[in-house]
N, C-alpha and C positions, 0 to 999 in steps of 0.2 A: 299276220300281225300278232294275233295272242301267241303264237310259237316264240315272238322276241321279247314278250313281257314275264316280269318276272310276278308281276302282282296286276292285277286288273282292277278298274275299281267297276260297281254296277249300280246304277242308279235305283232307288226302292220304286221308284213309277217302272222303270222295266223289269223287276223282280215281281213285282205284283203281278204286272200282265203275264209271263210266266206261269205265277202259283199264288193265286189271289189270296190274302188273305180270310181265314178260316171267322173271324172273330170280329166284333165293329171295331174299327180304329180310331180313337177320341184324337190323336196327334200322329200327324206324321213329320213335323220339320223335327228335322236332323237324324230321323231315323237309321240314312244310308251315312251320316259321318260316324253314330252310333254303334253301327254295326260294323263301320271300319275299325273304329277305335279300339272292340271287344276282338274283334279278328286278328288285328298288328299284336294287341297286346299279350294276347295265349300266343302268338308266335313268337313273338319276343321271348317269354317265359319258358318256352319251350326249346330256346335257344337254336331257331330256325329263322332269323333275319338276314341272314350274311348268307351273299351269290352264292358259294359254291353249297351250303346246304339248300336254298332253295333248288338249286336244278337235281338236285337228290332227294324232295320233298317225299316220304311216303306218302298213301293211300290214308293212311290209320293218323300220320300227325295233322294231313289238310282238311279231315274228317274231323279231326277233334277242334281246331281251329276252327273252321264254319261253323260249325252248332254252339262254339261259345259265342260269337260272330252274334248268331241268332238268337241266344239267349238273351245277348245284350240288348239287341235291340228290339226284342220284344217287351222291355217293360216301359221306357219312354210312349208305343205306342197306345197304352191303355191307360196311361194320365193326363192329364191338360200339361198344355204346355211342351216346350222344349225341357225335358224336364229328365235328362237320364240317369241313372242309376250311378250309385256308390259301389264300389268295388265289395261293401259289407251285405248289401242288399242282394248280391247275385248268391 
């Protein structure tokens, strides 16, 4: 099945069990919408949306994509609330 997906989505309750969070968590709702939004959006920017660059994705752009991905969604996680970050904040 992930061989016919071009994007996965992964819930943060299975990302946690994975690689648990390092730090206490004061929120977690939306943190996996969060982390999508900060992940589409550097691909987008990166201009790696459209099929035929995805299935040519390198190593070095899906790298840089995840950790902004993470960036994003580690700051919702350490304030009240559904509360994510501005594009100026990151």
């Amino acid at each position: 099945m992930m061989k016919q997906a071009d994007i996965v989505n992964v819930p943060d309750q299975d990302l946690n069990w994975i690689l648990p969070a390092p730090v206490p968590v004061e929120e977690k709702v939306e943190t996996g919408d969060t982390f999508n939004a900060g992940f589409l959006t550097n691909m987008s920017e990166l201009g790696q949306l459209k099929r035929p660059k995805l299935k040519t994705l390198s190593p070095k752009v899906l790298e840089a994509a995840l950790s902004h991905g993470a960036r994003v969604a580690a700051v919702p996680v350490l304030r009240a609330g559904a509360n994510p970050p501005w594009a100026g904040e990151l």
